[in-house]
C-alpha atoms as an extended CHARMM CRD file, in Angstrom:
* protein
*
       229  EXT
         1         1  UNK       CA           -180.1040000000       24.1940000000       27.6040000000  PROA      1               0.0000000000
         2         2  UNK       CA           -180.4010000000       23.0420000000       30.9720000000  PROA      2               0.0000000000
         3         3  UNK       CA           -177.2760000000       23.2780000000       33.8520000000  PROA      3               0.0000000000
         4         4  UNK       CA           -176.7420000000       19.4010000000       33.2470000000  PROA      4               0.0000000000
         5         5  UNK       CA           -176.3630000000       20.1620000000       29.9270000000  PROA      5               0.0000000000
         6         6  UNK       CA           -173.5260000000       23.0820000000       30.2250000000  PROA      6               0.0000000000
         7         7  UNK       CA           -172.2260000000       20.5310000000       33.1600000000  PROA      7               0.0000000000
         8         8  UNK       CA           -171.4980000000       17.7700000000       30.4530000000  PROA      8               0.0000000000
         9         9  UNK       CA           -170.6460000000       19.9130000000       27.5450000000  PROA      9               0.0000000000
        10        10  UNK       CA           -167.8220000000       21.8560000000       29.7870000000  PROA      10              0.0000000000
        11        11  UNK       CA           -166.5340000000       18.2710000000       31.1310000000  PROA      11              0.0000000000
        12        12  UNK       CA           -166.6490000000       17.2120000000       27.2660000000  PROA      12              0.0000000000
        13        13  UNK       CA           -164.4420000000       20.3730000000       26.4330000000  PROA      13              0.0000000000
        14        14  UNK       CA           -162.1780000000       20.0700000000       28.8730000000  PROA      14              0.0000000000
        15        15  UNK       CA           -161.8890000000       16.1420000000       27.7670000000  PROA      15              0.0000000000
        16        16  UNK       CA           -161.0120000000       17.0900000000       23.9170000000  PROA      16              0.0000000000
        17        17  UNK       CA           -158.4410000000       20.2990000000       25.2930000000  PROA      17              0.0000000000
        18        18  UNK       CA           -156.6340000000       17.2410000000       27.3090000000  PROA      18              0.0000000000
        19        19  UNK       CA           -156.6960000000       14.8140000000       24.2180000000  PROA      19              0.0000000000
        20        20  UNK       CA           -155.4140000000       17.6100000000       22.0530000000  PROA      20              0.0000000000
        21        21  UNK       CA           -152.8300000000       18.5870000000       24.1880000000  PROA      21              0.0000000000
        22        22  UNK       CA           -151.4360000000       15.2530000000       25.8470000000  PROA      22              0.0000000000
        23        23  UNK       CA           -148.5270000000       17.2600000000       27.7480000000  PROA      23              0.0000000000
        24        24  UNK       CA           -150.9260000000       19.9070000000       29.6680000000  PROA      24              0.0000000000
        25        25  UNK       CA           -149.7980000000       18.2920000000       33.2510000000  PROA      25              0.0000000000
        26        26  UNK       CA           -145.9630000000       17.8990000000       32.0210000000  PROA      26              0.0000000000
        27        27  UNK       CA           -146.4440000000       22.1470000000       31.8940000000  PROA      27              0.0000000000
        28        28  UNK       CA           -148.9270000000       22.3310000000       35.2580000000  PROA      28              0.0000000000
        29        29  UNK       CA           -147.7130000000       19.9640000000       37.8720000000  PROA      29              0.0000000000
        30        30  UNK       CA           -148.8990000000       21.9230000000       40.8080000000  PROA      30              0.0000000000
        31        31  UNK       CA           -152.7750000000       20.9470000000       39.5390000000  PROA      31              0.0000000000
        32        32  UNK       CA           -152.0720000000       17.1200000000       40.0330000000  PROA      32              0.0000000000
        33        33  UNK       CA           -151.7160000000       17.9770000000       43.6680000000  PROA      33              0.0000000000
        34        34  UNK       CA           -155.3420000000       18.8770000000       44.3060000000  PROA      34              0.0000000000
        35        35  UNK       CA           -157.0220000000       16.2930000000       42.0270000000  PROA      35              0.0000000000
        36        36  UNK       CA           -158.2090000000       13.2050000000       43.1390000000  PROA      36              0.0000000000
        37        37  UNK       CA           -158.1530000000       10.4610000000       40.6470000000  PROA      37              0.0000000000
        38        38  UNK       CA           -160.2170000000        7.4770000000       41.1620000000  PROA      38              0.0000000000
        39        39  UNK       CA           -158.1750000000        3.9340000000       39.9980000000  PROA      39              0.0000000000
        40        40  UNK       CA           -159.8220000000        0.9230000000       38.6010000000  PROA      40              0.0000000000
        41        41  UNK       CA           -157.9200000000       -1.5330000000       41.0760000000  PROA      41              0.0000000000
        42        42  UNK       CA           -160.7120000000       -1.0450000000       43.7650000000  PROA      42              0.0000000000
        43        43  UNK       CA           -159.3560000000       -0.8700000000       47.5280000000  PROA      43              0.0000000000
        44        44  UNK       CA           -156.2010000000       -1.1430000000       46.3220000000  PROA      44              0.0000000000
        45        45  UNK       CA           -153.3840000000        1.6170000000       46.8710000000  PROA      45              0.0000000000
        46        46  UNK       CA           -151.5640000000        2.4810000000       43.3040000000  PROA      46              0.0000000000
        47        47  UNK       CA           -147.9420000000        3.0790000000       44.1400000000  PROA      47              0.0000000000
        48        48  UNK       CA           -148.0710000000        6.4570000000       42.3590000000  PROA      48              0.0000000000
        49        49  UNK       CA           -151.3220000000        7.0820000000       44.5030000000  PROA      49              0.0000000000
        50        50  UNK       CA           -149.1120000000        6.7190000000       47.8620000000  PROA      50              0.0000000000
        51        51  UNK       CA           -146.6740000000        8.3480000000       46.4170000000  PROA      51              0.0000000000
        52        52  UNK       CA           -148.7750000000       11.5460000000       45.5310000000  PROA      52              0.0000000000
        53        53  UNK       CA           -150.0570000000       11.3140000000       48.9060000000  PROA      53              0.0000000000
        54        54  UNK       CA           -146.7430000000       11.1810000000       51.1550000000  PROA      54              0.0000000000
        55        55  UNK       CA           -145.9660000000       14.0530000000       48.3530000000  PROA      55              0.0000000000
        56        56  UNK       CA           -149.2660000000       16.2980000000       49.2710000000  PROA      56              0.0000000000
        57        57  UNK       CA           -148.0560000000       15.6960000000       53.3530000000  PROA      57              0.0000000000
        58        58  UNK       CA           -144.4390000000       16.5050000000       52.4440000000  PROA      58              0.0000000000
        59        59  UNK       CA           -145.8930000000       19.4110000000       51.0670000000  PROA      59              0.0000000000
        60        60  UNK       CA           -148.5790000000       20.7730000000       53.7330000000  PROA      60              0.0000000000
        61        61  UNK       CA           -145.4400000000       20.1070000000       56.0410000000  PROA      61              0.0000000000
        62        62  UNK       CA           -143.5490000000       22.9750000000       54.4260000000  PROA      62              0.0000000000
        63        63  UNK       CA           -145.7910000000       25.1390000000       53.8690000000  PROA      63              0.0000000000
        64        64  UNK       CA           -146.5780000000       24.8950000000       57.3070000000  PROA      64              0.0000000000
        65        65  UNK       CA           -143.0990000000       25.2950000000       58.5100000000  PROA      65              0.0000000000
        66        66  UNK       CA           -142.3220000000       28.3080000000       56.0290000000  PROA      66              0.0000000000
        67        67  UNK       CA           -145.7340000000       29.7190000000       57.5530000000  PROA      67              0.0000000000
        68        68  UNK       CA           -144.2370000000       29.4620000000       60.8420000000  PROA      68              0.0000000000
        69        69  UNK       CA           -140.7870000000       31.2120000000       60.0140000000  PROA      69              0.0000000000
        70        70  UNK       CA           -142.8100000000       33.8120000000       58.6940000000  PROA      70              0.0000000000
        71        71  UNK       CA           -144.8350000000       34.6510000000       62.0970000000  PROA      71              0.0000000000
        72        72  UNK       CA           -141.7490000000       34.3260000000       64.0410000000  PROA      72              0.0000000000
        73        73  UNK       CA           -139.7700000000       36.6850000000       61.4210000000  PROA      73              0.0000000000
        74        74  UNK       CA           -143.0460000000       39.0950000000       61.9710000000  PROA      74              0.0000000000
        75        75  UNK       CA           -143.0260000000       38.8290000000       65.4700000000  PROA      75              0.0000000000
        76        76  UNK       CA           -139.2360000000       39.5210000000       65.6620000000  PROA      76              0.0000000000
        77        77  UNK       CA           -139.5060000000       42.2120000000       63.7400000000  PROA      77              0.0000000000
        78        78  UNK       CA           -141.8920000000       43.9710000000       65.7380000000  PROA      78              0.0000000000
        79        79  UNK       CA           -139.7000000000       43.1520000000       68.8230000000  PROA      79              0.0000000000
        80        80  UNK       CA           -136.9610000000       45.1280000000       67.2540000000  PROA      80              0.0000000000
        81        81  UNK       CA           -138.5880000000       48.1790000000       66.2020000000  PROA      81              0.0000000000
        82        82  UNK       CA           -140.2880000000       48.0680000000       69.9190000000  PROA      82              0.0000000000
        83        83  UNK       CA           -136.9490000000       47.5820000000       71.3800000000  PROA      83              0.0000000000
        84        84  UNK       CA           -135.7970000000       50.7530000000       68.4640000000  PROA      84              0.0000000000
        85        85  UNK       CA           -138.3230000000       53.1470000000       69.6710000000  PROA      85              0.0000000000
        86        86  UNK       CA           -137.1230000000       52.3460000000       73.7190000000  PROA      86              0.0000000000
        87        87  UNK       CA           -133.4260000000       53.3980000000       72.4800000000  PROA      87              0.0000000000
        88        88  UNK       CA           -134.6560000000       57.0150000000       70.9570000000  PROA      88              0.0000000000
        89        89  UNK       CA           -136.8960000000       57.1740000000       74.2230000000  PROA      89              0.0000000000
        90        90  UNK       CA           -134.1680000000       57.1850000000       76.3280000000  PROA      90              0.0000000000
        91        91  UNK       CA           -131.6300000000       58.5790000000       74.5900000000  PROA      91              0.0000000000
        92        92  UNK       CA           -134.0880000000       61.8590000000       73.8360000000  PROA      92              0.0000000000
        93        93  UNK       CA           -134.4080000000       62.2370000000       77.8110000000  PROA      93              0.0000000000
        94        94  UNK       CA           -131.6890000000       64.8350000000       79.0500000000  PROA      94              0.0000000000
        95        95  UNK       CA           -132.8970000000       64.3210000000       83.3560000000  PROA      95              0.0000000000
        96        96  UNK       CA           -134.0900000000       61.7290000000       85.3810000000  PROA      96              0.0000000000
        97        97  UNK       CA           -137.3570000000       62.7610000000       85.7280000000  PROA      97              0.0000000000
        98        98  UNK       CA           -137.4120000000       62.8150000000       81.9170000000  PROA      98              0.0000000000
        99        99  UNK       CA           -136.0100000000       59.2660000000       81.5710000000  PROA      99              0.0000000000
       100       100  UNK       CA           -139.0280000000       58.0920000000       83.9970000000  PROA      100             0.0000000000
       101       101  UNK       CA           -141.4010000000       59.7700000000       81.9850000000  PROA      101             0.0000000000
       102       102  UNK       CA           -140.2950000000       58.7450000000       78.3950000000  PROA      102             0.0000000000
       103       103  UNK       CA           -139.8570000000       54.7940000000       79.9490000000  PROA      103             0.0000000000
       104       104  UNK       CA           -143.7300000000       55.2150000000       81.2110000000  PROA      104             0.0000000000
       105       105  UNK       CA           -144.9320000000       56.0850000000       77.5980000000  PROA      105             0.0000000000
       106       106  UNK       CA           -143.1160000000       53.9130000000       75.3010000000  PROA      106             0.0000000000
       107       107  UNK       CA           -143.8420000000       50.9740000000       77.4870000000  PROA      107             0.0000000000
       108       108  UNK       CA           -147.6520000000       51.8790000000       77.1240000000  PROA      108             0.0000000000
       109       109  UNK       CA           -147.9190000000       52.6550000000       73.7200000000  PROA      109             0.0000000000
       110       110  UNK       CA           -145.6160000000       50.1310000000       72.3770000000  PROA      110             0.0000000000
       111       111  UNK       CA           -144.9380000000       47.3080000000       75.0260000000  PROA      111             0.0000000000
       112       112  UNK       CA           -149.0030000000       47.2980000000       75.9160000000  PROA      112             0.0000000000
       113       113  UNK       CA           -147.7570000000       47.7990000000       79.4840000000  PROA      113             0.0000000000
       114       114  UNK       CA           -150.1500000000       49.3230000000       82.5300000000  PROA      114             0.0000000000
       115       115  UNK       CA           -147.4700000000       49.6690000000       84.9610000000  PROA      115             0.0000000000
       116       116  UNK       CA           -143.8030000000       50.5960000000       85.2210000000  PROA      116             0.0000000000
       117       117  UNK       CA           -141.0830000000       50.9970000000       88.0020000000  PROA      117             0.0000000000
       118       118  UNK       CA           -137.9390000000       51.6360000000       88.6770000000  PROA      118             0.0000000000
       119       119  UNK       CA           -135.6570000000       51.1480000000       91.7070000000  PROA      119             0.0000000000
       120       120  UNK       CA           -132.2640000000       52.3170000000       91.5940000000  PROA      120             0.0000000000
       121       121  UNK       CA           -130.3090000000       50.9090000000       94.6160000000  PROA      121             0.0000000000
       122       122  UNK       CA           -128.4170000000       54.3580000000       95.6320000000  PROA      122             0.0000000000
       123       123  UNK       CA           -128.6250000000       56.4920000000       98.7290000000  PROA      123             0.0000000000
       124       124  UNK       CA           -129.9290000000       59.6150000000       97.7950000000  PROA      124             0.0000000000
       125       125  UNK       CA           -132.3010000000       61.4020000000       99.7990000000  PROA      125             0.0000000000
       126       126  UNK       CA           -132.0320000000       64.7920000000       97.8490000000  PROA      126             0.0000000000
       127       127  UNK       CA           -132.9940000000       63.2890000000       94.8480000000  PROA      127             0.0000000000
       128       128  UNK       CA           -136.9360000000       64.9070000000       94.1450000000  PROA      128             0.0000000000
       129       129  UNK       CA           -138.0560000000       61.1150000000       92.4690000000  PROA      129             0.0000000000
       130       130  UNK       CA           -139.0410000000       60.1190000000       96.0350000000  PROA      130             0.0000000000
       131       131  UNK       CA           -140.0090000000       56.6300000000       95.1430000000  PROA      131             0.0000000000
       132       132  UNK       CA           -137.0260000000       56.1280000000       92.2780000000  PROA      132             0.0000000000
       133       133  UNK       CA           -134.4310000000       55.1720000000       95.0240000000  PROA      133             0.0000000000
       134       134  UNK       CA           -133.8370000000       52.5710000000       97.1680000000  PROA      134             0.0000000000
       135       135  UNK       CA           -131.3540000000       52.3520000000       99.6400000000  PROA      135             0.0000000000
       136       136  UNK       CA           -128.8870000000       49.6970000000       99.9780000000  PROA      136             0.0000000000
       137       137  UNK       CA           -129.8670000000       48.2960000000      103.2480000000  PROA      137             0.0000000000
       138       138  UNK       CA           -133.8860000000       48.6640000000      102.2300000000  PROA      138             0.0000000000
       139       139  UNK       CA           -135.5880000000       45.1510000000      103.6230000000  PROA      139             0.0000000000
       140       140  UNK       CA           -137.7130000000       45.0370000000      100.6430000000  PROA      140             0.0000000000
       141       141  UNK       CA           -134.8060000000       44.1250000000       98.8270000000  PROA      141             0.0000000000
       142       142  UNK       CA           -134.7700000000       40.5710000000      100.5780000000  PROA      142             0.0000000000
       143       143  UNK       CA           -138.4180000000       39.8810000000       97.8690000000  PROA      143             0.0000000000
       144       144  UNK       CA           -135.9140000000       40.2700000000       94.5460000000  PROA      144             0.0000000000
       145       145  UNK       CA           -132.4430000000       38.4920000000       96.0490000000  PROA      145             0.0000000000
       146       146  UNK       CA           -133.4680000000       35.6770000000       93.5040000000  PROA      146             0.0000000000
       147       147  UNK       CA           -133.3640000000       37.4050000000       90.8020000000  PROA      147             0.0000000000
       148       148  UNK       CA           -130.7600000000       40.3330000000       91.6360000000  PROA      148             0.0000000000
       149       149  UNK       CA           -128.4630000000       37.2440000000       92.4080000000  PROA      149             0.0000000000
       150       150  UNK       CA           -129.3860000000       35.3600000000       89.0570000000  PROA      150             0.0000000000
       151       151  UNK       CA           -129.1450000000       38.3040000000       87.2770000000  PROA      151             0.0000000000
       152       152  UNK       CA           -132.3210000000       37.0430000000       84.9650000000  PROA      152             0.0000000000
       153       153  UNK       CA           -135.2840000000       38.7160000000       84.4110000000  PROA      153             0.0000000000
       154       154  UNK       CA           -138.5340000000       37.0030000000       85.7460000000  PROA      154             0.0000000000
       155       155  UNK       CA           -142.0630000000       36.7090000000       84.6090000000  PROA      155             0.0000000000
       156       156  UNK       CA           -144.8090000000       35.7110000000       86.0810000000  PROA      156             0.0000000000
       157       157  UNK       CA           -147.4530000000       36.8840000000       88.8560000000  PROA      157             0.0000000000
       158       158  UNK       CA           -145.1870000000       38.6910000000       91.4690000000  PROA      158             0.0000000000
       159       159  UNK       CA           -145.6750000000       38.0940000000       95.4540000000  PROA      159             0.0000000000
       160       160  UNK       CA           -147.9820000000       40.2990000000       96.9990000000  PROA      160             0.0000000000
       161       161  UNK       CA           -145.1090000000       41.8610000000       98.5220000000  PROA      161             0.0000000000
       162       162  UNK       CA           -142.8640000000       42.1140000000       95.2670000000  PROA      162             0.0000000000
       163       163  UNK       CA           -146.0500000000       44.3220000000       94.1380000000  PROA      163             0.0000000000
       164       164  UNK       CA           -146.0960000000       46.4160000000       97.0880000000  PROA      164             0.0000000000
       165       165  UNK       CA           -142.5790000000       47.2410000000       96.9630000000  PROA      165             0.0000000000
       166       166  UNK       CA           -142.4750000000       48.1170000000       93.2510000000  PROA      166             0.0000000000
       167       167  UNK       CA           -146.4020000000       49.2790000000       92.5030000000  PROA      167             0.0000000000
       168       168  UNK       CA           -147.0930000000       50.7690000000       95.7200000000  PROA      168             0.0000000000
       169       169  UNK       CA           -151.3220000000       51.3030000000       95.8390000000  PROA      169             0.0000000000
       170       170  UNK       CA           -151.2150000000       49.8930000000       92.5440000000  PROA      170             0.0000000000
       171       171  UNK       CA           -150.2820000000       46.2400000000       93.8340000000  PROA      171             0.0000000000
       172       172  UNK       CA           -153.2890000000       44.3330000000       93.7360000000  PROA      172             0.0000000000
       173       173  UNK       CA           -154.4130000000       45.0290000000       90.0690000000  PROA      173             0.0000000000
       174       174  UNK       CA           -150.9160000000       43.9030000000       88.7300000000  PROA      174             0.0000000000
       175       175  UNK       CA           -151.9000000000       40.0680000000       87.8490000000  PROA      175             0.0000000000
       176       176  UNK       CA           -148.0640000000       39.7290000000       86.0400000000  PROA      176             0.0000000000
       177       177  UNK       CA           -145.1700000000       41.3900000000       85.7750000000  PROA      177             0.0000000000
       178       178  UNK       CA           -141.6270000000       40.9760000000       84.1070000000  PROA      178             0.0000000000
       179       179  UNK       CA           -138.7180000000       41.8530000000       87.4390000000  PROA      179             0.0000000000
       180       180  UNK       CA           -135.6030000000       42.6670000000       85.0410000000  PROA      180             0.0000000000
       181       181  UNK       CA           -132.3290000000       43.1700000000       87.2030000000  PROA      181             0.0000000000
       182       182  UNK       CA           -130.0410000000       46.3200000000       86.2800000000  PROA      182             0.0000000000
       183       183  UNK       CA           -127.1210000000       45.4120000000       87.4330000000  PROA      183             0.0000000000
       184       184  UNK       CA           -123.6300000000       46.9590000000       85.9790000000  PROA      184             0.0000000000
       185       185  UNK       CA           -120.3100000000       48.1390000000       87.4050000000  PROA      185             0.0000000000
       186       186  UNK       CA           -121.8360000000       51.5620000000       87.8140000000  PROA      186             0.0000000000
       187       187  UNK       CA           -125.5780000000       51.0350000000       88.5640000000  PROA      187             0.0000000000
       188       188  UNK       CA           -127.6330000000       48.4190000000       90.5270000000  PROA      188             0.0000000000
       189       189  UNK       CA           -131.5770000000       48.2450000000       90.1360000000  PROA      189             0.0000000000
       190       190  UNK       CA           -134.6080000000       47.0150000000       89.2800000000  PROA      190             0.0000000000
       191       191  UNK       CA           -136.9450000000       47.4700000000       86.1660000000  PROA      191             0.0000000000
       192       192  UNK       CA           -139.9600000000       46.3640000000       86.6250000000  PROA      192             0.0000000000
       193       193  UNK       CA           -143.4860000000       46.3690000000       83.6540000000  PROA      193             0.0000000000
       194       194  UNK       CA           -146.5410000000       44.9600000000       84.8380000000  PROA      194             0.0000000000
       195       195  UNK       CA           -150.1060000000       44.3330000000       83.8800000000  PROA      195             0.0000000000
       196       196  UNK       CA           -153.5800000000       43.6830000000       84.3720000000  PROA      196             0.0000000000
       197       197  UNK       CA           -153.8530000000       40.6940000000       81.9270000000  PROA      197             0.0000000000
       198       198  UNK       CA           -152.3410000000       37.5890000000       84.0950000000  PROA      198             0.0000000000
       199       199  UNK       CA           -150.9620000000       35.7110000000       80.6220000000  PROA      199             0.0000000000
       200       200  UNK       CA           -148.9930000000       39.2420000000       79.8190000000  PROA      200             0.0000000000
       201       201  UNK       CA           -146.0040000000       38.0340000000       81.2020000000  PROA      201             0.0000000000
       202       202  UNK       CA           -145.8740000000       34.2080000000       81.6460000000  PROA      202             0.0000000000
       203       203  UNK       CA           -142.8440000000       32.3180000000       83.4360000000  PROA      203             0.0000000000
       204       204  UNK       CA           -142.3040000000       30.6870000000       80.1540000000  PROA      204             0.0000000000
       205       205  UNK       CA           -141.4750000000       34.1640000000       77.9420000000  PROA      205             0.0000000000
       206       206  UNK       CA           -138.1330000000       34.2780000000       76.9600000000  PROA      206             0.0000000000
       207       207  UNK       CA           -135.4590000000       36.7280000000       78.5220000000  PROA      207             0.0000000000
       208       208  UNK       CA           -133.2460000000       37.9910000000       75.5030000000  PROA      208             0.0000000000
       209       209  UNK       CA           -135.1710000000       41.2810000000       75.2560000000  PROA      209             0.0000000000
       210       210  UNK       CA           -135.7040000000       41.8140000000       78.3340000000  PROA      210             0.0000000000
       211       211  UNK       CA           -132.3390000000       41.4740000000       78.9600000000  PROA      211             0.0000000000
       212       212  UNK       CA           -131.4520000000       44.0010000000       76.3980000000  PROA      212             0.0000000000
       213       213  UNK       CA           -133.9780000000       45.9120000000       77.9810000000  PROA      213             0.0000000000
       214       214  UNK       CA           -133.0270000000       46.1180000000       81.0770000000  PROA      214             0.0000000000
       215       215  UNK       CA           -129.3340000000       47.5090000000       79.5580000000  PROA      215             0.0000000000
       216       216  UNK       CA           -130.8470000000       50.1660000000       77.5080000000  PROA      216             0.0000000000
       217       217  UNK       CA           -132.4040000000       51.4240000000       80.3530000000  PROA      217             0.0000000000
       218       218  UNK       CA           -129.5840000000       50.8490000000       82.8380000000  PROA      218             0.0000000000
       219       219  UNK       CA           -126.8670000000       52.3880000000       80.7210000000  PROA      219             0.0000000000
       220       220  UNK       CA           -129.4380000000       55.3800000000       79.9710000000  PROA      220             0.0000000000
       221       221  UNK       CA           -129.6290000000       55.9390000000       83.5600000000  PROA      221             0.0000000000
       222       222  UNK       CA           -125.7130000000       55.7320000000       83.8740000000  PROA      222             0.0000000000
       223       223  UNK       CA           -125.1300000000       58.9510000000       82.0860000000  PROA      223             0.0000000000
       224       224  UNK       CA           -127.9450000000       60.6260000000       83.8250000000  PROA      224             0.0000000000
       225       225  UNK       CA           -126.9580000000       60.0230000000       87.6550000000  PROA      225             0.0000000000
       226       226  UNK       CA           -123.2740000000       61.4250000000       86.8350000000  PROA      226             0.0000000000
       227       227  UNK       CA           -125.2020000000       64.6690000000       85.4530000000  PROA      227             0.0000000000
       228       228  UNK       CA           -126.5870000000       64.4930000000       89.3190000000  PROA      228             0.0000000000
       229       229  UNK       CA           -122.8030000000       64.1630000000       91.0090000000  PROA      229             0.0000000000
């Protein structure tokens, strides 16, 4: 028996299981929306042809929607246990220099960052993290008044001097950066992630976690300059 042969028994099979059992589709509706059944009126559109259509589209619609929800439910997730692991980081970090150091390693290994700084806006020459504080009346201030006076965190490619200021020899490989103003009763400064990749931080990225994580560092930092007073 040749493959044309099994072809037209099998079809013939399938023909008598359907005649036997009239109420197959009644029991497997899902099947009806991947068949295409030809209709004797030509051209013509059946009703319950258009029908099944705008059905199929209603369908792929959904699916494509609850596909959607999902990757944004993924995404946020990640976000959160991201934003989880910063917390611990900073709460594990008893000095300043250990806050620095914990910041620069979770923002590698779980932001994807290449560059981090942070300028706390404090006199305080004794301090040993040379390049930590800024004072008050430091010029380079005059690059961030945007967003110190917005209080909003920025992305986007920084000014050549914004990079200079915050990167220091580092400035001309940083292609974007997110600027993310700390500023609380107790604390003003900058936080500042960067990167080589210029679509890392786009001008279009949203600013609730950077927000938050701008105040999980800033609070952090709180408690640890009153350890220094």
């Amino acid at each position: 028996m040749n493959d044309r042969q099994q072809e037209q028994l099998s079809e013939q099979q399938i023909a008598d299981y359907l005649q036997q059992h009239p109420g197959f589709f009644k029991n497997h509706l899902e099947l009806l929306e991947q068949m295409l059944i030809p209709h004797p009126s030509g051209n013509a559109i059946s009703l319950i042809a258009k029908q099944l259509d705008l059905f199929r589209a209603r369908h792929q619609e959904q699916e494509n929607q609850l596909t959607a929800l999902i990757d944004i439910a993924r995404e946020n997730d990640a976000a959160f246990k991201r934003m989880h692991e910063l917390t611990l980081a900073m709460l594990e970090a008893s000095t300043l220099q250990d806050a620095i150091a914990n910041l620069d390693e979770v923002l590698a290994e779980s932001f994807l960052t290449d560059f981090v700084a942070v300028k706390i806006i404090k006199r305080n020459s004794d301090s040993p993290l040379n390049n930590l504080f800024v004072d008050p009346g430091d010029k380079g201030l005059v690059y961030f008044s945007s967003e110190l006076s917005s209080h909003q965190p920025k992305c986007g490619r920084p000014t050549l001097a914004q990079a200079q200021f915050l990167f220091g020899d580092a400035a001309a490989e940083v292609r974007s950066c997110a600027i993310i103003p700390m500023l609380f009763t107790q604390l003003d400064g900058l936080l500042a992630i960067g990167s080589r990749d210029e679509g890392r931080f786009h001008y279009s990225m949203g600013s609730v976690f950077l927000t938050q994580m701008g105040e999980i560092v800033g609070t952090r930092l709180i408690s640890l300059l009153q350890n220094l007073e």
